[in-house]
C-alpha positions as CSV (number, residue, x, y, z in Angstrom):
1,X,138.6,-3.7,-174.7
2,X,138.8,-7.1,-172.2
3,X,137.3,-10.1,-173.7
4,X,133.5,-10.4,-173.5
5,X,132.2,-12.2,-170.7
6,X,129.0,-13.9,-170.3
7,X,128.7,-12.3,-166.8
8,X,128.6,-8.7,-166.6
9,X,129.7,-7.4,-163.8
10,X,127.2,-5.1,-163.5
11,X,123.9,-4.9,-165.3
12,X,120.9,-2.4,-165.2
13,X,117.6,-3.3,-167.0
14,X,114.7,-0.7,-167.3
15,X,115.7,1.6,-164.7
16,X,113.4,4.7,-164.3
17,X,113.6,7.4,-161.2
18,X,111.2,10.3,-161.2
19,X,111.2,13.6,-159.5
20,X,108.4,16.0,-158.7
21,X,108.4,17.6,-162.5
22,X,111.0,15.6,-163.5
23,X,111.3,11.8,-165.2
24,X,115.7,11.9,-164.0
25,X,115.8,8.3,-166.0
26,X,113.4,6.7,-168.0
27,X,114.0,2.8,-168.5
28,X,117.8,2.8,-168.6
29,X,119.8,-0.4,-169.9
30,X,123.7,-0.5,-168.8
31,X,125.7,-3.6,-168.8
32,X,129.5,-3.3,-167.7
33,X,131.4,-6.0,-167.9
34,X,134.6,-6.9,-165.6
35,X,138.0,-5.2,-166.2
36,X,136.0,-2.5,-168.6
37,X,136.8,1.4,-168.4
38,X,132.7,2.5,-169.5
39,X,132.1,6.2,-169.7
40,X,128.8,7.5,-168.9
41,X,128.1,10.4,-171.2
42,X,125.5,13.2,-171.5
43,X,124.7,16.8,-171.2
44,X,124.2,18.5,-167.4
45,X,120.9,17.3,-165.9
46,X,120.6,14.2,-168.4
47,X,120.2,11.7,-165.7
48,X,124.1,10.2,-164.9
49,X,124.0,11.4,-161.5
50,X,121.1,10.3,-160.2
51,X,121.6,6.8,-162.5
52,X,124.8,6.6,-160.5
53,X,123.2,7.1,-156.7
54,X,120.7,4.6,-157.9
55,X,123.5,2.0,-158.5
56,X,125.7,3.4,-155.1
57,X,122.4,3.0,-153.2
58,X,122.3,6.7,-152.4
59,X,118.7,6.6,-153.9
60,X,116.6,3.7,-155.1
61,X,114.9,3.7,-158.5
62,X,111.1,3.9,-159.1
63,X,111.0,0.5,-161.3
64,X,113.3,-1.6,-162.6
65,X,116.2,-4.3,-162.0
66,X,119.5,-4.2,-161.3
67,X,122.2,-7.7,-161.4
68,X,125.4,-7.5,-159.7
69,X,127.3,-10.8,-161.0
70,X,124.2,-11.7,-162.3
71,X,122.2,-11.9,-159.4
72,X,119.6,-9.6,-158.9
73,X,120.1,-7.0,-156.4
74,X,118.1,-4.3,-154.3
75,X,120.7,-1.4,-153.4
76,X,119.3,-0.1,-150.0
77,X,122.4,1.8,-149.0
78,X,125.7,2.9,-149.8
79,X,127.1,0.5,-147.1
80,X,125.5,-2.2,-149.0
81,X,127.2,-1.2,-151.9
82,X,130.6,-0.9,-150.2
83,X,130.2,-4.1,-149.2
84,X,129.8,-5.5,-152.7
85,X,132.7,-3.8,-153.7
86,X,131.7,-0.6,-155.2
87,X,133.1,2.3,-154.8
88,X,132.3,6.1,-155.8
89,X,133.7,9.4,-155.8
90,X,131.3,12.0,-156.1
91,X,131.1,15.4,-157.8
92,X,129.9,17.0,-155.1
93,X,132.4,15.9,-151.7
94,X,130.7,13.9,-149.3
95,X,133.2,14.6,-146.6
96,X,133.0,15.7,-142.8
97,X,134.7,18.8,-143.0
98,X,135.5,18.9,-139.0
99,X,137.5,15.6,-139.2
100,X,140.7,14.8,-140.6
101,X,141.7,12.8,-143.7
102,X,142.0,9.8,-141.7
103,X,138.9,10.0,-139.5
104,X,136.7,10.5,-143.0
105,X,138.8,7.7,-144.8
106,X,137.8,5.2,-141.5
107,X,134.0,6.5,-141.1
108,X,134.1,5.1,-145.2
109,X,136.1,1.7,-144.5
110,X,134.2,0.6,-141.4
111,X,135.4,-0.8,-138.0
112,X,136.8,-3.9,-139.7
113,X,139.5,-1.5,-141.8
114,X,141.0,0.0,-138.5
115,X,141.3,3.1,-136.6
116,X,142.1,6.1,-137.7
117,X,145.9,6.7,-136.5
118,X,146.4,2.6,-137.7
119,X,145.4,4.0,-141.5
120,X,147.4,6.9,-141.6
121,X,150.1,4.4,-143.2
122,X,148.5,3.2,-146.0
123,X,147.3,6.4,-146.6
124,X,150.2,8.0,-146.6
125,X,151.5,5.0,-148.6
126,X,148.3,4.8,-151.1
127,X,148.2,8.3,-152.1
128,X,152.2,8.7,-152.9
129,X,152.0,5.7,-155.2
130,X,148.8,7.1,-156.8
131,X,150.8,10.5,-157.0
132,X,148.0,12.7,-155.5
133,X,149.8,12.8,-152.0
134,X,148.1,13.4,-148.6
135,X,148.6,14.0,-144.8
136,X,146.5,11.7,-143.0
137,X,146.2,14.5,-139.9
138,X,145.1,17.6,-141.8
139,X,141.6,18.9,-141.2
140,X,139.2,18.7,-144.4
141,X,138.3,21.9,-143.7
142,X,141.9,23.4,-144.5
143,X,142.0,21.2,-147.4
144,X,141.8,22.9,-151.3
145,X,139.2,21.9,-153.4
146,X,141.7,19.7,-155.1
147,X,142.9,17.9,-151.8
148,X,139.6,17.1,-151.0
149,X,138.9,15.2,-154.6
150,X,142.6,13.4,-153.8
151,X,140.8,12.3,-150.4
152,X,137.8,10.9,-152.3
153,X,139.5,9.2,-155.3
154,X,142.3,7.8,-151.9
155,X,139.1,6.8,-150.1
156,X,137.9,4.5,-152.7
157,X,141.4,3.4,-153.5
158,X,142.2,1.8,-150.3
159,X,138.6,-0.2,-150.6
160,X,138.9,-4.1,-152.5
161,X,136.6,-2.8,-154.8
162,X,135.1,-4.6,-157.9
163,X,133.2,-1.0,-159.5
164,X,134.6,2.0,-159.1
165,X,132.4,5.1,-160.2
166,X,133.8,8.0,-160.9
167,X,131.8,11.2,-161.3
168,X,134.4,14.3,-162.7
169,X,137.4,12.7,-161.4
170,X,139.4,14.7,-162.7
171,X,137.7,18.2,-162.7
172,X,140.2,19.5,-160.1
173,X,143.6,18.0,-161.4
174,X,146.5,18.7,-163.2
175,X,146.8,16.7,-166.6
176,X,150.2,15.8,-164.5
177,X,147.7,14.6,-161.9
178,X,145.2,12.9,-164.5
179,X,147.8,11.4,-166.3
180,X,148.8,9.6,-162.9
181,X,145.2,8.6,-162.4
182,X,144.9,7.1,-165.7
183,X,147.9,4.9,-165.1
184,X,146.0,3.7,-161.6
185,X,142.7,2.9,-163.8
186,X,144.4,0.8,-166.3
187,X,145.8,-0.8,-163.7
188,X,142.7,-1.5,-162.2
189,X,141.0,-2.7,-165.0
190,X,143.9,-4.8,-165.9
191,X,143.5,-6.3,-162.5
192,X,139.7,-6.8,-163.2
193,X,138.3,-4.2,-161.6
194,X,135.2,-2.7,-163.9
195,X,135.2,1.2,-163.8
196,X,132.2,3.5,-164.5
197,X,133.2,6.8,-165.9
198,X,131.9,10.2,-166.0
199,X,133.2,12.9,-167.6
200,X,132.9,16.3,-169.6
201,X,136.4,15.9,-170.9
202,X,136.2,14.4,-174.0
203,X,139.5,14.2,-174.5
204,X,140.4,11.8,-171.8
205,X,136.9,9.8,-172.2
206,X,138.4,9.1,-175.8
207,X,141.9,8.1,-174.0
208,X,140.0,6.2,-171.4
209,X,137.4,4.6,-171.9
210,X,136.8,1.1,-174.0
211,X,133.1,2.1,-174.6
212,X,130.5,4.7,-173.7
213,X,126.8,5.2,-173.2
214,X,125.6,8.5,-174.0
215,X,122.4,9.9,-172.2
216,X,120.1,12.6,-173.4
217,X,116.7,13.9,-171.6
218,X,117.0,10.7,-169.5
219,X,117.0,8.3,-171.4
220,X,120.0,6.3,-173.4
221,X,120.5,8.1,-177.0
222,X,123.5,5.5,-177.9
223,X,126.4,3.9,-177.3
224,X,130.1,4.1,-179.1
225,X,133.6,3.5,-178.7
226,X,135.2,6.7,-177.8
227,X,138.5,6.2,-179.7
228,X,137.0,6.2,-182.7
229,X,135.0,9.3,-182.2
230,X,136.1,13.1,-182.5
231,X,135.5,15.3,-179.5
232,X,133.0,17.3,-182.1
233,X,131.5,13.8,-182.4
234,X,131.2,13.4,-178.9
235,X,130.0,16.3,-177.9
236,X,127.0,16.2,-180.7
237,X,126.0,12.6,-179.3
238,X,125.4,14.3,-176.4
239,X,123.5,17.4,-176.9
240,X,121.9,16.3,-180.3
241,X,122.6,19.4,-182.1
242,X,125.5,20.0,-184.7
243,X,126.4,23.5,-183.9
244,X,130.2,23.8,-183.4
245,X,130.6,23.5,-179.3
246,X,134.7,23.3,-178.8
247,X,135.0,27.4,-179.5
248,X,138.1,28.9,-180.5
249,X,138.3,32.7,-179.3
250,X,140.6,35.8,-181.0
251,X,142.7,37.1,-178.6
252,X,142.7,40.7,-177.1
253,X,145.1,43.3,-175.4
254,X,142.8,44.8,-173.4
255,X,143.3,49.0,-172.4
256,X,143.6,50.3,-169.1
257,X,144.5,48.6,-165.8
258,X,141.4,48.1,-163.3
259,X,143.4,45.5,-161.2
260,X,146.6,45.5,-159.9
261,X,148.2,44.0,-157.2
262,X,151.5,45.2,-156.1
263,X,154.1,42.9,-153.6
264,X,151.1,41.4,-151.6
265,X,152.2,39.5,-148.9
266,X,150.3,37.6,-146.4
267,X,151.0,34.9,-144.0
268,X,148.1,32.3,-143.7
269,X,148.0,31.1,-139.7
270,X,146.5,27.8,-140.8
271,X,149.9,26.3,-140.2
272,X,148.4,23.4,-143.5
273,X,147.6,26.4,-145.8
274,X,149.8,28.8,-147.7
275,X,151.4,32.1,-147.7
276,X,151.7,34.3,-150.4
277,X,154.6,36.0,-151.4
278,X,155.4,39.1,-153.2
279,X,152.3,38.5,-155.5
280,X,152.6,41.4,-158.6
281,X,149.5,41.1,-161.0
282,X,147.8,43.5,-163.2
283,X,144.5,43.3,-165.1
284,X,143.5,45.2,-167.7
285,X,139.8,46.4,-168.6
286,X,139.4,44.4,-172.0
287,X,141.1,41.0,-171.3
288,X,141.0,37.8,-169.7
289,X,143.7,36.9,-167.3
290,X,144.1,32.6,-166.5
291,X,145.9,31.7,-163.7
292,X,147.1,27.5,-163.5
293,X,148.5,26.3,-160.7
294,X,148.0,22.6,-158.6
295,X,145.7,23.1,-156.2
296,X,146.9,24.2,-153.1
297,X,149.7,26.8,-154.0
298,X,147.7,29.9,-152.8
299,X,144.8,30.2,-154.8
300,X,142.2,29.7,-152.4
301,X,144.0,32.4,-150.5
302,X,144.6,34.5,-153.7
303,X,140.7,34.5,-154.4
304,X,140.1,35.4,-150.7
305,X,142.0,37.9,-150.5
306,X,140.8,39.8,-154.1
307,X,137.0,38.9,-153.6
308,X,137.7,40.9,-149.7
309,X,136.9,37.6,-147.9
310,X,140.3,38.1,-146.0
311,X,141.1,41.9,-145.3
312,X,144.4,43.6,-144.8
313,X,145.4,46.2,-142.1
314,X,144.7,49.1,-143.8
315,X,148.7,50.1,-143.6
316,X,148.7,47.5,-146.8
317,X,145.4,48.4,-148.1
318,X,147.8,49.8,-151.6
319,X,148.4,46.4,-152.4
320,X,145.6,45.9,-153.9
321,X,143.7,48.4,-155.9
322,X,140.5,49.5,-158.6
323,X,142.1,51.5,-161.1
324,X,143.9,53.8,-158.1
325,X,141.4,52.8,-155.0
326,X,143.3,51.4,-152.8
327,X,140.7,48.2,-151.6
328,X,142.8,45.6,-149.5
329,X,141.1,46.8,-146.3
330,X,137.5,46.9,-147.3
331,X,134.9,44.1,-147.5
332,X,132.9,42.1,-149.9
333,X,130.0,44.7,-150.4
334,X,132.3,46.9,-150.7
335,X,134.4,45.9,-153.1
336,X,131.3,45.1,-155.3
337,X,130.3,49.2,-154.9
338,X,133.5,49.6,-156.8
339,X,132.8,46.9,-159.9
340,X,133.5,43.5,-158.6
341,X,131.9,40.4,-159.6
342,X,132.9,37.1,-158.3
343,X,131.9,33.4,-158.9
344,X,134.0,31.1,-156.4
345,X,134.8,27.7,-156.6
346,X,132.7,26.0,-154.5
347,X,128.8,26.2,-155.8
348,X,126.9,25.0,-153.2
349,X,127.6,26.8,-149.7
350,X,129.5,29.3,-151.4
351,X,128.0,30.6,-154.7
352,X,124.6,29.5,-153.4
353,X,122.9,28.1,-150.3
354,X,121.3,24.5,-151.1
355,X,118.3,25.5,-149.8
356,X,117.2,28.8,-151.1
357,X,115.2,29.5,-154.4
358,X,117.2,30.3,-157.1
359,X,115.1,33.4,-156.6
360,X,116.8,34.0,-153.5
361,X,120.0,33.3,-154.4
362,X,119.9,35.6,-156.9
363,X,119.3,38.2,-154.4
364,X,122.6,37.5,-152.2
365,X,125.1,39.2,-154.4
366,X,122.7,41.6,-156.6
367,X,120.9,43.3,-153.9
368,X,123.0,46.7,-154.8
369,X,121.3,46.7,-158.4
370,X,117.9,47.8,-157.3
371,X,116.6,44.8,-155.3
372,X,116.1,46.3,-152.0
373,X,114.2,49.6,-151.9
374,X,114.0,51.6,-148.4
375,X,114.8,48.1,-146.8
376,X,111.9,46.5,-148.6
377,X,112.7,43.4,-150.7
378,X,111.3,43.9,-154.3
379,X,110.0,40.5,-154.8
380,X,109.0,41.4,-158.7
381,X,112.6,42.6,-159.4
382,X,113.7,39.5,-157.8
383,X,111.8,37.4,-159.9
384,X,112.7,39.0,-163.6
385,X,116.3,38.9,-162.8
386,X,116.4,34.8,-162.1
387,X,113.8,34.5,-165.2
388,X,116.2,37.0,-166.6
389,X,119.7,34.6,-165.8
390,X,117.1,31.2,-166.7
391,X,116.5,32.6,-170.3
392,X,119.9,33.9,-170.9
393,X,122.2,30.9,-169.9
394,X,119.8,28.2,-170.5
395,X,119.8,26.8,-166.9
396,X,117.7,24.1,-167.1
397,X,115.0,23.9,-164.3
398,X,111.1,24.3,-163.6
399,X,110.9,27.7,-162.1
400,X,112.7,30.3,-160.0
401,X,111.3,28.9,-157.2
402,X,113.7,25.4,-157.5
403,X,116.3,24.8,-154.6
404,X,120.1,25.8,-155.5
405,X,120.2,21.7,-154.3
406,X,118.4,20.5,-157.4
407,X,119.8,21.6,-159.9
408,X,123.1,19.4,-162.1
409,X,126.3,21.0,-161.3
410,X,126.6,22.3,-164.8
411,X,122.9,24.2,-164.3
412,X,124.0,26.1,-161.3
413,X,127.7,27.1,-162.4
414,X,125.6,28.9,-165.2
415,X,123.2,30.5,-163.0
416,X,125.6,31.4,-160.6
417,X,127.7,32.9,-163.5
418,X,125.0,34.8,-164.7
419,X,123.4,36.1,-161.7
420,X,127.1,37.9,-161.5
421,X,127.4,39.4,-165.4
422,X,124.0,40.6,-165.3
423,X,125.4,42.8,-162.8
424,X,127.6,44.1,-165.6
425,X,130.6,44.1,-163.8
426,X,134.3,46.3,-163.9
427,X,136.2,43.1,-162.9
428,X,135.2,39.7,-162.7
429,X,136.8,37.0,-160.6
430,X,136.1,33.0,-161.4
431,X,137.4,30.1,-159.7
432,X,137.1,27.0,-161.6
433,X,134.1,28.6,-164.2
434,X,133.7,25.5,-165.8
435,X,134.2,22.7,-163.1
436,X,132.1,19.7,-163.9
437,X,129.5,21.4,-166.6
438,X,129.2,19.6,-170.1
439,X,130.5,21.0,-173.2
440,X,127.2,22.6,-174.3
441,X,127.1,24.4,-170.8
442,X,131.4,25.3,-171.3
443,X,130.5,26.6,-174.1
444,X,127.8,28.9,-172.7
445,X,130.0,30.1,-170.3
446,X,133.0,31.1,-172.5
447,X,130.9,32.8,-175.0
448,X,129.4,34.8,-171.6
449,X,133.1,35.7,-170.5
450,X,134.0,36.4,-174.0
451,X,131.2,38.8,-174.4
452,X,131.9,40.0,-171.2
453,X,135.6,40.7,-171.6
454,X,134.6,42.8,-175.0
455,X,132.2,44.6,-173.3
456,X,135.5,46.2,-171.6
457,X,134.9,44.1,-168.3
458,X,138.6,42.6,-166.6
459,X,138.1,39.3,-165.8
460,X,140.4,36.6,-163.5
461,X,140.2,33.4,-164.1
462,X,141.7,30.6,-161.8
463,X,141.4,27.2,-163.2
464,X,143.7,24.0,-163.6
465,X,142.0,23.2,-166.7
466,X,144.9,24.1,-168.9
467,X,142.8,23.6,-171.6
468,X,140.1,26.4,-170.6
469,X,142.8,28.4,-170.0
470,X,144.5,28.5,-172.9
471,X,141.2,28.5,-174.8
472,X,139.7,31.8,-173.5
473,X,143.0,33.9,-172.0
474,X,144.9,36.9,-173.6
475,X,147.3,36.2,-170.8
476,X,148.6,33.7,-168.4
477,X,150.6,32.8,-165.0
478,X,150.8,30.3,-162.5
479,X,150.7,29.9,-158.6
480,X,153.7,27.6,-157.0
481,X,153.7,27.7,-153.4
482,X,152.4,30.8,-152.6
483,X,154.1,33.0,-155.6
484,X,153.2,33.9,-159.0
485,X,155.3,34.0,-162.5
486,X,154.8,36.5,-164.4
487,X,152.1,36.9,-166.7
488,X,152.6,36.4,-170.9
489,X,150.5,36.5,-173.8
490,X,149.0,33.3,-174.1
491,X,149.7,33.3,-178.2
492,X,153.3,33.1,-176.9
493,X,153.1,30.5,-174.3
494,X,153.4,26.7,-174.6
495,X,151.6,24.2,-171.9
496,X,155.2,22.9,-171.1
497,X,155.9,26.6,-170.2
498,X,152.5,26.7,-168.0
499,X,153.7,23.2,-166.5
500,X,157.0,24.3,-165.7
501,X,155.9,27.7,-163.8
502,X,153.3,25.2,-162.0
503,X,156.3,23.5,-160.8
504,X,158.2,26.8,-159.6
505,X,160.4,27.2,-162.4
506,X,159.9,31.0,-163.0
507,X,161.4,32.4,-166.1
508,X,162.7,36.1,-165.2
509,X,160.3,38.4,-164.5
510,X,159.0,39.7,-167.5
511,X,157.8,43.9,-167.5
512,X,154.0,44.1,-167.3
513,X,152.2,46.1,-169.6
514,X,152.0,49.9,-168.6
515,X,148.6,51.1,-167.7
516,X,146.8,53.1,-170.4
């Protein structure tokens, strides 16, 4: 850790924020001194977020004080805080989808940094020698969810910051990617620059991070050095309970095929996206499939064209089928008649509209299990399944009547997940199941897919949490520019194998298991 300092760089003194049923911090302390890597720890919904707008400006606290360079300050905005010098990438994106990389990265910087077409250089520059590589023209909107975290983590790059907060950084890389990033933050810190860290991987907060302050119900429940904690350690600090949270799962063959998808092809007009190829995949009832791949090799098309978001002439509708039901051509509701479940990768907007009830968004994908009678919403039905999903995957909220909005990330991953299980599905589809969520909530969700898969469900699984992947998968494969390896039992796979077919190296195809 860099020598003490009689200055911190940043210091937070009894900082409390309430919201309507819900004290988010409750007299926080946090000192961070300059050229320190701190990680902010704590379970989904303990207060880091919202401790983090505080300090960003996003939000201002109830009571309190905060001291940048030992001076006391009153955050009123996040240009404010840009102009101090801090930085933040957040969880969520804050990013004009409609605009380019370069138009969001000079709305950030301000007048003073230049116009868009005279950044597009540095950009270009900034992001190769961070190795998370952009082009400065593309539209957000075409971007992967991956892309758009490189455009964050570049945004805040390219500022002269003094803090840079970082909330789930790395969620959406590679550890190829990660380890890259990790390189830039010691660089950073070495250079001075103070860094607040969030993260629910333990692993790299223990690599990371010279110190941590761990947060439970709001309030601070400690502090450590992660180094010379365990991750079982870590994860205990956080949740307060000593059950066993990092999960290790038996592996299964599964039994007969429910999905299979047979030389799909499909050629994406977004001239920035990408095609797939000759895609050949096969799911069996029984088993969990995990797909890696860097983001933006054809998942996002992959999951659109499986969950019936993009159809296919109906000349090609074979290529992808339900046991023998040919489904390429049909739609989402459709496809759901038939067994399928699917969680995507972007919660809010996608999985859920901000502004709805959970109540309400459980109805938008489980309005076929007895929801709707004779075109009449049954609001009682409604309300038992969210309790239902609430009780099950301890989401962590008031009512059913909360906004999608307010809950953490990791509290509406699980009620999204749950709203689609209950539904007991044939075949399940996740993108990213665990993005963001803490290890208590990763390991609700597991043991739900678990359960799920030996309930004789198929489940998908796209992630670039090699971790996750390996953790909970009978199988695996990769994506690499728009085609797939072929799948192997994940008992016999290394992560240099995974990393390698991430990279397009493609051992020979290898036969797929015949349908029972």
């Amino acid at each position: 850790m860099p020598n003490a300092t009689p200055t911190p760089r940043l210091q937070l003194r009894r900082i409390s924020k309430r919201y309507p049923g819900c004290l988010a911090n409750d007299a926080i302390d946090l000192s961070i001194a300059p050229g320190e890597i701190h990680a902010l720890l704590g379970e989904n919904g303990a207060g880091k977020s919202t401790l983090m707008k505080i300090i960003y400006g996003v939000t201002q606290a109830d009571s309190g004080e905060m001291l940048w360079q030992g001076q006391p300050v009153n955050m009123r905005n996040p240009a404010q805080a840009r102009q101090l010098g801090i930085g933040m990438v957040f969880q969520h994106f804050s990013l004009f989808e409609t605009l380019t990389v370069a138009q969001n990265i000079a709305l950030a910087m301000g007048p003073a940094a230049g116009t868009p077409k005279q950044l597009e250089p540095k950009i270009r520059e900034v992001s190769r020698r961070y190795g998370m590589a952009l082009e400065p023209e593309r539209l957000v909107h075409s971007l992967s969810i991956g892309e758009r975290q490189r455009v964050e983590i570049v945004r805040c790059l390219m500022q002269d910051i003094r803090l840079l907060i970082l909330d789930e950084p790395t969620s959406v890389l590679t550890p190829q990617e990660a380890d890259d990033l990790f390189i830039t933050l010691r660089r950073l810190a070495a250079e001075g620059c103070s860094i607040l860290f969030i993260s629910h991987k333990l692993g790299e907060v223990r690599a990371l991070c010279h110190s941590a302050t761990v947060l439970r119900g709001g309030r601070v429940a400690g502090h450590c050095v992660p180094a010379k904690c365990s991750d079982q350690q870590l994860a205990q600090l956080m949740v307060g309970e000593s059950a066993a949270l990092i999960g290790e799962y038996p592996k299964a063959n599964g039994g007969a095929t429910f999905l299979r998808v047979s030389g799909l092809n499909w050629h994406n007009p977004d001239p920035f996206g990408c095609s797939l190829t000759g895609i050949d995949l096969q799911v069996r009832s029984g088993e969990i499939v995990g797909i890696a791949g860097v983001a933006g090799n054809g998942q996002d098309e992959l999951l659109a064209l499986l969950s019936g978001e993009q159809t296919l002439p109906r000349d090609a509708a074979q290529t992808i089928r339900f046991r023998e039901r040919a489904v390429a051509d049909l739609r989402p509701d459709a496809r759901r008649r038939l067994g399928l479940a699917f969680v995507p990768a972007e919660r809010l907007g996608h999985g859920a509209v901000p502004e709805l009830s959970l109540a309400d968004n459980a109805l938008l994908t489980a309005f076929q299990q007895g929801l709707v009678s004779h075109g009449l919403i049954e609001r009682n039905k409604i309300e038992s399944l969210a309790q239902a999903i609430i009780q099950r995957f301890g989401v962590k909220t008031p009512d059913t009547q909360t906004s999608a909005r307010s809950l953490s990330g990791g509290n509406l991953q699980k009620f999204i997940l749950g709203r689609e299980i209950l539904q007991q599905p044939k075949l399940l589809i996740a993108a990213h199941p665990t993005w963001g969520v803490d290890v208590g909530a990763a390991a609700v969700i597991h043991r739900a897919l678990i359960a799920l898969r030996d309930a004789g469900a198929a489940i998908l699984v796209i992630s670039e949490d090699l971790d996750e992947l390996f953790q909970i998968s009978d199988r695996l494969g990769a994506l690499c520019g728009g085609r797939m390896s072929a799948l192997q039992d994940t008992a016999q796979t290394r992560i240099s194998d995974v990393g390698g077919w991430m990279a397009g190296q493609f051992h020979s195809p290898q036969p797929q298991p015949a349908a029972v």
